[in-house]
N, C-alpha and C positions, 0 to 999 in steps of 0.2 A: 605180536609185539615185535618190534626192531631193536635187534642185539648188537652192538660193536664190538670184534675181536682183534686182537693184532694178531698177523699170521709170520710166521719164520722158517727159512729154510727158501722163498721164492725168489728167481734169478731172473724169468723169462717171462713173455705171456701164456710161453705153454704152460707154465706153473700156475700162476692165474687161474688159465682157464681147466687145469684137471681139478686144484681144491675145488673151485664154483661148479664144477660135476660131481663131485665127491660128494659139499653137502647138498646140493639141489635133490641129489638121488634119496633122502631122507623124508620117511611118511610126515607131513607139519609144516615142511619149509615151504613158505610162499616164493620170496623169491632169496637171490643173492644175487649180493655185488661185492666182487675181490677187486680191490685197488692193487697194482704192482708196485705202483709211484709210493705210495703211503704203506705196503706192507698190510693192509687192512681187511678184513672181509664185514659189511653190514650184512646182516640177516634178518630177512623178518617171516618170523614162524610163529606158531602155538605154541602156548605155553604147557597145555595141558594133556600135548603129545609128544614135545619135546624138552631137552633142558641144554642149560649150555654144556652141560659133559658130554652131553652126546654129539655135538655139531664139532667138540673139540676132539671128541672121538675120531669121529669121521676123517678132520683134516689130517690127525695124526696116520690115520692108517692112509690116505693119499701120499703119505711121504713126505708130509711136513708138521710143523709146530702152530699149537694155535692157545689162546688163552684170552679171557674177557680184558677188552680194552680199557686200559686207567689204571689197573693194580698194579701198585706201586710193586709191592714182591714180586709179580712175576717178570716184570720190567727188569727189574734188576738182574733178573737170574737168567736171562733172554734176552735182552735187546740191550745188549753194550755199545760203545759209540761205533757206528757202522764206519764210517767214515777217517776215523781215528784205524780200525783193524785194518781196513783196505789198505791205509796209508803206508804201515808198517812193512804188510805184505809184498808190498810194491816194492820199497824201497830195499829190501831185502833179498828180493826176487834180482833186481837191478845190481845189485852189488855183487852176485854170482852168474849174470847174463852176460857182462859187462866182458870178462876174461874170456867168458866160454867164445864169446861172440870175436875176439879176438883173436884168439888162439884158430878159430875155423875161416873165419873169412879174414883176416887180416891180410895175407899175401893176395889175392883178390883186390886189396886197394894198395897193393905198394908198399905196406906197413911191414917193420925188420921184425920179425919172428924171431925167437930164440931159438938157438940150434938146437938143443934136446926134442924138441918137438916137429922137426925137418930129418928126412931122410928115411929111408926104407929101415934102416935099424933103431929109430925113434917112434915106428909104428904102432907100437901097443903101448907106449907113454903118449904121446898122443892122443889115442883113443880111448885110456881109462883118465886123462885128463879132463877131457867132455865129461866122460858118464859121472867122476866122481864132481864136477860142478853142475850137472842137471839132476843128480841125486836131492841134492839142498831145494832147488827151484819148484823139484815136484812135492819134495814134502812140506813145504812151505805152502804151497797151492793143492792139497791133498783134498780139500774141500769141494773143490771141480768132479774127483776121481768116485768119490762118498758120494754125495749127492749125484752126477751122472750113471753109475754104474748101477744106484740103487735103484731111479725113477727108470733105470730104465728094462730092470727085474720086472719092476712094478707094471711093466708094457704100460707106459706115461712120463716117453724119453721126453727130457726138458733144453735147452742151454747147454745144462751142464754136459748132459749127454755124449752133446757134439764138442764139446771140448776135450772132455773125457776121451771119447772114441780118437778123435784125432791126433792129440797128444799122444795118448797112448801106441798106437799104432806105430809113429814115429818113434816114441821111445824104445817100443817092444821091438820095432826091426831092425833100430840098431845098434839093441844088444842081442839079439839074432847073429846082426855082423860081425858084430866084435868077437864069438865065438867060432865064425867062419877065420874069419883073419887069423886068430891063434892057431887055429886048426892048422890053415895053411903055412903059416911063419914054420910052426914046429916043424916041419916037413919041410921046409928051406925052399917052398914053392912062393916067393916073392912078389912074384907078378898079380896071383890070384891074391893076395894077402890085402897089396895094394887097390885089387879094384875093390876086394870089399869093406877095406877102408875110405872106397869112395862114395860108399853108398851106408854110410853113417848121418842120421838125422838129429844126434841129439840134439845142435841149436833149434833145430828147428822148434821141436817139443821144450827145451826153456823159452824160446821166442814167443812161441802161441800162447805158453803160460802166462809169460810177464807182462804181454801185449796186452793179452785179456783183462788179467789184473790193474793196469794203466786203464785202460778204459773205463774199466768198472771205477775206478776212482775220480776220473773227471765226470764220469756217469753221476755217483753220489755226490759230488763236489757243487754239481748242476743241479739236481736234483734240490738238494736243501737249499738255494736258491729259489725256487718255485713254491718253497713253503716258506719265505719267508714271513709275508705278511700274514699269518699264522702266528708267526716268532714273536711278531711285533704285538698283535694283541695280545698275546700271552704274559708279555713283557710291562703290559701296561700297567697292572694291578701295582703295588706296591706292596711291601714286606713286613710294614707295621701299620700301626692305625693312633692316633693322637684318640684316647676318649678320657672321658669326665668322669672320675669313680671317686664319688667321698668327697666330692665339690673341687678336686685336684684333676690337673692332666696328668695324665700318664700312659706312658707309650708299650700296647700291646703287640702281639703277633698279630697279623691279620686276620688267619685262624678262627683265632679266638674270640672276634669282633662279631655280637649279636642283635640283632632285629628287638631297634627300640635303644639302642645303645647311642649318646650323645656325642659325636665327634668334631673333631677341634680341625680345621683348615688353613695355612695360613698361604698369603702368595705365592706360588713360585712350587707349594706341594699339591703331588694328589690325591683327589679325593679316593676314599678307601672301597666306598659302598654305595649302592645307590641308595640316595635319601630325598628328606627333605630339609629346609633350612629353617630353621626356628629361631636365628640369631644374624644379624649381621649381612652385608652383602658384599658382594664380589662379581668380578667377569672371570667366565669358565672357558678355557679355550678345548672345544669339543672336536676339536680337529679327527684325533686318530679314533675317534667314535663314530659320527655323526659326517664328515670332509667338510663342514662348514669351516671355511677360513677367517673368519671374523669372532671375537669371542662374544661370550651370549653372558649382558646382564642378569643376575641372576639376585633375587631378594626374598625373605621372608615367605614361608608355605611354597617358593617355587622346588621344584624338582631338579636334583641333582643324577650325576652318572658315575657308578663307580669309572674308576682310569681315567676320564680327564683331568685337567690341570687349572689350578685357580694359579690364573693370569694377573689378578691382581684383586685386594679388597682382605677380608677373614670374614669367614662365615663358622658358625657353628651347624650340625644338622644333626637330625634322629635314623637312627640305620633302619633302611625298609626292606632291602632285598640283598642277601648275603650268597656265597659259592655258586651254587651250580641256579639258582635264582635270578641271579645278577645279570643285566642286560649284556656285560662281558663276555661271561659266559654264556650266555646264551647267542650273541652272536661270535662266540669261537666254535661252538658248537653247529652252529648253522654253519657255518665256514669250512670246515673240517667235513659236516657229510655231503655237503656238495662236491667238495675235491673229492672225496674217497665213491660218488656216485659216478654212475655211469650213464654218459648220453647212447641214445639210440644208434649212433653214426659208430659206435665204437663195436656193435653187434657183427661188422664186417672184420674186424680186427681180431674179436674174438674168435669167429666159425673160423677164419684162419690159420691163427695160431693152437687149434686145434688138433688139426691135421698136419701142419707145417713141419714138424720136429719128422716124423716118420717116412714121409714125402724124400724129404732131404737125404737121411741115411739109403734109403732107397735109391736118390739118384748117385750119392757119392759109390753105391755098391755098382752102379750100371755105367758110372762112368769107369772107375778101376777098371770092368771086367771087360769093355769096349775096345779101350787102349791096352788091354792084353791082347786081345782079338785078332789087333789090327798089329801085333808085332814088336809094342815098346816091351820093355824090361819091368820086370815084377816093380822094382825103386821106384820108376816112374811114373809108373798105375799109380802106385802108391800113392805118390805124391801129388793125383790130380785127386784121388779120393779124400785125404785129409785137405786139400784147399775146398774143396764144395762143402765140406762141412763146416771149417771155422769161421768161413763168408758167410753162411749162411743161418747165424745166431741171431732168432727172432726179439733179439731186444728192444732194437727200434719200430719194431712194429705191435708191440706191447706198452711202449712210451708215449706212440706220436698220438694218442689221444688223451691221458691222463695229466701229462704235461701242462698240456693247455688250456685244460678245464683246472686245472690248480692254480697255473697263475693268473688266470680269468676271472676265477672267482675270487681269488686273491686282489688282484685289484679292482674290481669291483667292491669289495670292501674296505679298503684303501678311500675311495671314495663314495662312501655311505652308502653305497647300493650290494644289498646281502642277497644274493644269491642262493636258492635254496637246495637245488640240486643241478645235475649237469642236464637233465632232460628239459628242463625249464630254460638253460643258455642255449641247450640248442633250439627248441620250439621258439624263442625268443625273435631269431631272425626271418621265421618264415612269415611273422606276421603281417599282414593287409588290412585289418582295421581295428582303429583303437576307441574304447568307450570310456570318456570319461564321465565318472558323476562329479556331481554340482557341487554340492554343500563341501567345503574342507577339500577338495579336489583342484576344480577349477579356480574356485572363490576362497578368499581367506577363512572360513569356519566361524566368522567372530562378526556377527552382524548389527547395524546398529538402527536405531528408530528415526528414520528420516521425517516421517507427515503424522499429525495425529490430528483427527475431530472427536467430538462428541454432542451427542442427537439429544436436546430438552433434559438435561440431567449436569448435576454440577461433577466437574474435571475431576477433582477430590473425593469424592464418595464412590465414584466406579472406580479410578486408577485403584484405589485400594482393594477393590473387588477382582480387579484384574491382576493385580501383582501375586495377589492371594492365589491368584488358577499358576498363572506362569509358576510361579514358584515351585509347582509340584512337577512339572515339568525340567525334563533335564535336554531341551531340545534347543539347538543353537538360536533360533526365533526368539524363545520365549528367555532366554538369557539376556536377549537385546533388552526385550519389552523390560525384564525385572532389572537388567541397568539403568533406561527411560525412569522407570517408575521411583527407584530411591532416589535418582539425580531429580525428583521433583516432592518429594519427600513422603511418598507412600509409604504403610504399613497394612502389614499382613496380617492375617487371623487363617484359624483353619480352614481349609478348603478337604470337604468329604466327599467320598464319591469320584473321587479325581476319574476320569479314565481318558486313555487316547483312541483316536478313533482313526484308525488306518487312511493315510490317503483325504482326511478330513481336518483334523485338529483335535483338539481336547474341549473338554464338560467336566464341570466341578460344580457342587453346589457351595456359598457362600453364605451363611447365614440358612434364609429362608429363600435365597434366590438361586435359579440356577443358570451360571455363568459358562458361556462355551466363547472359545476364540478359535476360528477357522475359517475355510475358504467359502463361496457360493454353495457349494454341494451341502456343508454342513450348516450352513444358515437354512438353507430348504427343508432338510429334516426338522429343525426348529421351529419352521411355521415363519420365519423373519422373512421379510420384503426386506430385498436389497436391489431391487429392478430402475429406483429414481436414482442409485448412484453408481450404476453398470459403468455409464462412458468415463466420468471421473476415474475410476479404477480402474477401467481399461490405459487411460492417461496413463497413471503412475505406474503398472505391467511394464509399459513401450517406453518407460524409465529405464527400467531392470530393477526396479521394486518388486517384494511382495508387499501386496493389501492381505490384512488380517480384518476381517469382519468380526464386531465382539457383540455378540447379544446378550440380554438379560431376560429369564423368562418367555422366550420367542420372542422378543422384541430388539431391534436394532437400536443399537445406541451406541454405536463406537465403530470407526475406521482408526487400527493406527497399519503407516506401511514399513516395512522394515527393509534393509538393502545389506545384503552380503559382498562386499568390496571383491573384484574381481584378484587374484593375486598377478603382482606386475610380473611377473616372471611367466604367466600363463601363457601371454601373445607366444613370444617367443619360443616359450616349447610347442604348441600346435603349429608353428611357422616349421620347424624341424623336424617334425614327425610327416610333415606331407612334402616338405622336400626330400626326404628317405621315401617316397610313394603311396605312403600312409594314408587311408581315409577316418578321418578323426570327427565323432559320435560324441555328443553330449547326451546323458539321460537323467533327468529330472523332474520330479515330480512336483513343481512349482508350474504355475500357466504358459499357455504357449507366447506368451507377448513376452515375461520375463527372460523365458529362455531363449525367445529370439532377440532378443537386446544384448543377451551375452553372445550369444554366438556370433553376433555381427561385429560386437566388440573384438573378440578374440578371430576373427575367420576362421570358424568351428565349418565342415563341410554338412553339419547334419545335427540337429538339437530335435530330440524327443522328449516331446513335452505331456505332464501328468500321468508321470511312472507312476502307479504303486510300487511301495515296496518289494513284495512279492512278484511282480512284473518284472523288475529287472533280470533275475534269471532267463523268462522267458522271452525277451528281446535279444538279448547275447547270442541262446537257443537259435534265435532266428537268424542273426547275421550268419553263425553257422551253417544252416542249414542251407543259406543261400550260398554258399561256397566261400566262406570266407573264412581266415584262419584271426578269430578276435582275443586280443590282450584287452582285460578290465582294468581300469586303474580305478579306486575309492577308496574309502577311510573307514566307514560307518557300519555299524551291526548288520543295516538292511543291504550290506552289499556283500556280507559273505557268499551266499548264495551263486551270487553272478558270480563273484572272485573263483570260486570253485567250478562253475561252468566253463569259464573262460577256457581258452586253448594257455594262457599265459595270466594269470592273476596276478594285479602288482597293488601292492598295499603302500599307501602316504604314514609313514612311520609314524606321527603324531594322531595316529587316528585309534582306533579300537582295536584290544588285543584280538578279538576272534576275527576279526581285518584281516591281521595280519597270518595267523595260522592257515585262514583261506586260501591265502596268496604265496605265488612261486617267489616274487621278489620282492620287496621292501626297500621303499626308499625310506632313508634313515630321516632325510634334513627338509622333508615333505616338500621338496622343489620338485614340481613337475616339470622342469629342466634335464633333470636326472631322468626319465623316461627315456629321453632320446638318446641319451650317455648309454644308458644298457641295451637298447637296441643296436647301438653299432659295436659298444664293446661285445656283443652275441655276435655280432657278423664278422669282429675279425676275428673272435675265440675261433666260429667254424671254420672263419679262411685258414687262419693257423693250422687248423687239426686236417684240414684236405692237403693241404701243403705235406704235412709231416707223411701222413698217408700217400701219397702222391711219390713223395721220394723214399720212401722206404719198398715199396711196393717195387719203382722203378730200380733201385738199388741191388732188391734181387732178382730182377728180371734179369739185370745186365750181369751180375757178379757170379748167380751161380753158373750160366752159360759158358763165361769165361774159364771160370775156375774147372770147369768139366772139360776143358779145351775143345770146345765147340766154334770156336774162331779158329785153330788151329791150321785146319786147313787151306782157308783163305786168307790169315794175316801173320799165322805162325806165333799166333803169341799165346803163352802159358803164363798161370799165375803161382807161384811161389806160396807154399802154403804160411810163411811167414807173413807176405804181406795182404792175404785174405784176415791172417786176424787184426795188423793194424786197422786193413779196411773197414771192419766188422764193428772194433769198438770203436773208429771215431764216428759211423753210422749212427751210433748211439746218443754220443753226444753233439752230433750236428742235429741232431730230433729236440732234441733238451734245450740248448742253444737256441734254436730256432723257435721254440714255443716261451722261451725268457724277453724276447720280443715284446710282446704283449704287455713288460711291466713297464713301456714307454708309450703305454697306448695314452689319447689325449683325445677326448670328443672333437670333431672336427668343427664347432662355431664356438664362441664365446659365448658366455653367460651371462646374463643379465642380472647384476647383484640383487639379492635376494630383498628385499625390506618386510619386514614383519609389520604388520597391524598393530594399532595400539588396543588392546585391549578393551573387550567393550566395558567390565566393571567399572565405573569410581566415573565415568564420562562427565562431563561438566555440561548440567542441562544448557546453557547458551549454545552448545552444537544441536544441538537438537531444533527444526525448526516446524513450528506448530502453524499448521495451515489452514482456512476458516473453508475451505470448497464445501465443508459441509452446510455452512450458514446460505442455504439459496433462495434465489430470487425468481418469482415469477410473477407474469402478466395476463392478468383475466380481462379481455373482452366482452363486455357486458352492455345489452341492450335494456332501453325505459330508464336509466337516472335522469330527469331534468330539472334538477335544482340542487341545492346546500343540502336539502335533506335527503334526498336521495341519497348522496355523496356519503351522509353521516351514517343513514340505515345501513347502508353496505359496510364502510369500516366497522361499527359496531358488529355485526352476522359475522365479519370476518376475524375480528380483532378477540373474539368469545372461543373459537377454536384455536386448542393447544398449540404452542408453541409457533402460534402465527401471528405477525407485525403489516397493518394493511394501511395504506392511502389507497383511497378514488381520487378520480380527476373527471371532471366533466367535458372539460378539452379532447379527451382522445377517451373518453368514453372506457376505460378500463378500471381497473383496480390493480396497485402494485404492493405484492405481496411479497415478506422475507421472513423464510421459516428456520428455524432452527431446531427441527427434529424432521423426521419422515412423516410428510403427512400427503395423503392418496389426493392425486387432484378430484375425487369422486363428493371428497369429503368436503372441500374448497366450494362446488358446483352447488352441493348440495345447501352449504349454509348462505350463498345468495339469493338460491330459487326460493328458500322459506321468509328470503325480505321480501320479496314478491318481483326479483328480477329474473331478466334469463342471461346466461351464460352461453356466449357462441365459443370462445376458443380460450383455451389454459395455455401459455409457453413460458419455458425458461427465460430466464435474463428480465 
């Protein structure tokens, strides 16, 4: 199972990445993933090898704090407002920097110094002036000293380490000096007193301190910007609930608001839960849910969302899904383990900051002992050894990927598209072909009955038989037909036996008869001849209908065709998906005419036609296999499957919940518009994240060389370990900065407003248009009539078999024939040859 902990005590990615060594090294745990950005470790291990004390173990004896995420008590006792302590610290650190910083460098810029602090007899007020104002700075920032000195016992030096280390160093050498100088003062030796007055660092060591502390504050300043839209869903819910108790309103906690409870809505508030509406209607403006911009009618038995806003109307509803239930929560939740997940890309960030911390002391120790080597003075070693280390704090190389996949996946739920982890935004970009299916995907889900016949049987006596099968059916087809059928005013009786039949249709028995509605395959099985009305069907296919064949006891009696509305938004996202390079796949298991009518509509590059269900997996299977990296997009049960094949599974949010668990992404507002919107907001998450990688990498490529004066020779320039830490912490936050970007990301086309379908229930039978193609005609050729009687015998032989209407003509020597059921021209031939004629040719028309 998958645990969420909040972790405390982490500064750096070296800290990151020792807890995610820490617990990975435990018998149970599958994997880990430690966020830095978020504070977080997910785990997912055995339950019945491990438990959360022990994972919490673990991180504590790594040198840090860990405790199950949500609990309110430990929250409290542990994570006080970060951002509010930093602040304090800062400002505090600043307030005793400020002098020190004056009192040392002020003559330096021209600034009048006070005489107590000038002259060779103001030498030890002076220099116990420094140490007692870096005194305040370090104990104020004692936290850097704690945590670096302990991780780094631990051999699992972090951040703080190198802050620790180089502060310290500064500090410890000079108050080293300050006891050379008294030494030499007391002795009246002057000169020496003064040089080792010159070789006093304390600004330096409050500088690094305050510097670092300033950074980490615009660090966290930046930081909770990237979690904003977190903030925002979080913020949606409201704090009471209007219900109905004892026939009265009354206004609860939210809390306290249960499943089945009646709540009261009025304009302008919102809704508390997700429900349904049993009173009243209203427009819901689903904005910070769903990014639909428009608000959504909403009436009686429709579905509500908790945290949207009724825009205008009162509704009353019944509470269906409360707390951690709640689609809120569920996608905060979704939300939160994607930022706190980790994409693959960040696997370089990690093996790095790995080793990085240890790397660094070692070269700060190889630079100092260099520049001893070669002849400077212990101070100045010194001071190239403390700049390589404060430069050289892995933060932004711990940030530049976290950043981005937070405010990524942040906005992407900004705008209805939920994101499920980071490996999913990144696989996202590398995709080369997209598969869409039919039903609720490409087509609006909501189909209606375009043609209906029926073969020698009255319209009333089957329709009933038929609405009887559909009804048992919960398939968007048979939803049409049992709209058709009430709008013509059918009624139902039981249908036993119901079953579906994969890839075929359904069979129910009716009474004493047994009724199937399906395609050719399944009228085969039946024993029905459906061969006299192939081309007609094929007609209405090269429509973009489906034909529904309806038998009764093996026997044909019924064509209705149905047509699922292509959705207007469709063209336009397959037009965007192959302008991004995309080759875009339809799969459907309707006939190949139907699917090629949509595909031509839509300029689909490729429509496979009569999926089974179970197929679709193994068609995805094959794109892959042929080197292709495929994202599924679908709604329906029988697409989980594929969805979980997929390289990228994307679920149409109105579709079925095991859809959607399948699937990496979820669009909220079922625009397949939105497809395109997460394909490039994935390309510029990962442009972001190379970017941040790119300059953090080059950052220390270039800073610690200088800070070890490796330029020296040729340009003579050295780095000041002061401004290696300003350098260090705004690295930090130009990474932060720079991936906050992304919350102006905007899909590069416009969108084509959305229109919903009207629903096929309640349809007004005059849409519906009822076509006679079944009533046909034909022409028999027939030798030996020469007279009236003739003429008469043949109508009669013809006019005796079912469901057939006959004139002869002696002029052109035929018989013209209109039948209104299925009747075999064998049977036609035969009841002439027994008038005593012969029959040379049978043709339509």
């Amino acid at each position: 199972m998958k645990e969420r902990f909040s972790v405390t005590g982490m500064t750096c990615s070296a800290c990151s990445a020792h807890v995610e060594k820490s617990v990975s090294k435990l018998d149970g745990v599958n994997s880990v993933a430690v966020s830095l950005l978020q504070n977080s470790m997910t785990v997912d291990y055995n339950r019945d090898k491990l438990t959360e004390q022990d994972i919490i173990s673990a991180v504590e004896k790594g040198g840090y704090g860990a405790f199950v995420y949500g609990k309110q008590e430990s929250t409290e006792k542990t994570l006080p407002d970060m951002s509010s302590g930093i602040k304090k610290r800062m400002i505090w650190s600043l307030i005793f920097l400020v002098p020190l910083f004056y009192i040392c460098m002020g003559h330096m810029a021209d600034i009048p110094i006070p005489p107590i602090f000038t002259g060779h007899k103001n030498m030890m007020v002076f220099a116990l002036t420094q140490l007692f104002l870096t005194i305040p700075i370090v104990v104020i920032n004692r936290n850097y000293f704690v945590n670096g000195f302990k991780n780094l016992i631990r051999r699992a030096p972090n951040m703080d380490s190198l802050i620790a280390i180089g502060s310290a160093a500064a500090g410890g050498y000079s108050s080293v000096q300050l006891f050379v100088m008294a030494y030499h003062m007391g002795r009246g030796n002057m000169s020496a007193a003064h040089d080792a007055m010159m070789n006093l660092y304390f600004e330096s060591c409050g500088m690094i301190l305050t510097l670092i502390t300033v950074g980490k504050f615009l660090e966290a300043r930046s930081k909770g910007k990237t979690s904003q839209a977190i903030e925002k869903l979080m913020n949606l819910a409201p704090k009471t609930a209007v219900v109905i108790r004892n026939g009265e309103e009354v206004t609860i906690p939210l809390e306290q608001l249960a499943v089945g409870d009646i709540f009261v809505v009025r304009s302008g508030q919102t809704i508390p839960c997700d429900g349904k509406i049993v009173e009243g209607s209203c427009s819901v403006d689903q904005s910070a849910i769903t990014g639909e911009s428009i608000p959504v009618s909403k009436t009686a038995d429709d579905e509500v969302i908790g945290g949207t806003i009724l825009s205008g109307g009162f509704c009353k509803g019944r509470c269906m899904k409360t707390g951690e239930d709640a689609a809120l929560s569920q996608i905060i939740k979704l939300v939160e383990e994607a930022a706190s997940s980790k994409a693959p890309i960040s696997k370089l960030a990690d093996r790095v900051s790995g080793v990085f911390v240890p790397i660094v002391i070692a070269i700060a120790l190889v630079a100092a002992i260099v520049w001893l080597a070669v002849g400077a003075g212990f101070a100045e070693a010194l001071s190239v050894g403390i700049a390589v280390l404060v430069i050289s704090c892995p933060c932004a190389l711990g940030l530049a990927t976290p950043t981005a996949i937070m405010v990524g996946t942040g906005k992407g739920a900004e705008n209805g598209i939920l994101i499920k982890s980071a490996e999913s935004l990144e696989l996202a970009h590398k995709v080369t072909t997209v598969v869409l299916d039919k039903t609720g995907t490409v087509t609006n889900g909501t189909p209606v009955v375009t043609d209906a016949v029926y073969f020698g049987c009255e319209e009333s006596g089957l329709l009933n038989s038929i609405y009887s099968l559909e009804k048992a059916s919960s398939h968007p087809l048979s939803k049409a037909i049992c709209s058709y059928a009430e709008a013509k005013g059918a009624k139902a009786v039981d249908c036993k036996a119901f079953e579906e039949i994969h890839g075929g249709g359904i069979r129910g028995r009716v009474g004493s008869e047994v009724i199937c509605a399906g395609n050719k395959r399944l009228m085969s099985e039946q024993g029905a001849d459906v061969s006299a009305y192939e081309k007609r069907v094929e007609k209405l296919a090269d429509e973009g209908k489906t034909p529904l064949y309806i038998s009764v006891n093996g026997s044909l009696k019924a064509i209705i065709a149905v047509k699922d509305t292509v959705k207007n938004t469709g063209k336009n996202a397959v037009a965007q998906l192959r302008k991004m390079g995309m080759k875009v796949v339809m799969l459907t298991g309707d006939n190949k005419r139907t699917a090629e009518a949509i595909r031509r509509e839509l300029d689909i590059d490729t429509a496979i036609a009569e999926v089974l269900p179970q197929d679709k997996e193994r068609e995805i299977r094959r794109l892959q296999e042929s080197g292709e990296r495929v994202a599924m997009i679908g709604d329906g049960i029988n697409d989980a499957p594929a969805l979980a094949r997929a390289d990228v599974g994307i679920a149409i949010g109105a579709g079925q919940d095991i859809a959607i668990e399948s699937a990496d992404i979820v669009l909220m507002k079922s625009d397949l518009q939105d497809t395109a919107a997460a394909f490039q907001l994935s390309r510029a998450t990962i442009r972001n994240i190379k970017e941040n990688l790119f300059w953090t990498l080059f950052y220390n490529s270039l800073g610690i060389p200088l800070a070890a004066g490796a330029f020296y020779p040729l340009t003579g320039w050295t780095l000041n370990p002061m401004f290696g830490a300003a350098a260090m912490s705004l690295s930090s936050v130009f990474v932060v900065t720079n991936a906050l970007r992304l919350k102006f990301f905007k899909p590069d086309f416009s969108y084509v407003p959305f229109e919903a379908p009207p629903p096929a229930e309640g349809v007004n039978n005059e849409s519906f248009e009822t076509k006679g193609f079944g009533i046909m005609k034909k022409t028999i050729k027939i030798n030996g009539m020469m007279c009236g009687h003739c003429t008469a015998h043949v109508e009669k032989a013809l006019n005796a078999v079912e469901g057939v209407t006959a004139k002869a003509s002696l002029e052109d020597n035929a018989a013209y024939v209109t039948l209104d059921r299925n009747v075999d021209d064998a049977v036609l031939k035969a009841a002439v040859e027994e008038a005593g004629y012969e029959v040379t040719e049978i043709n339509e028309g």
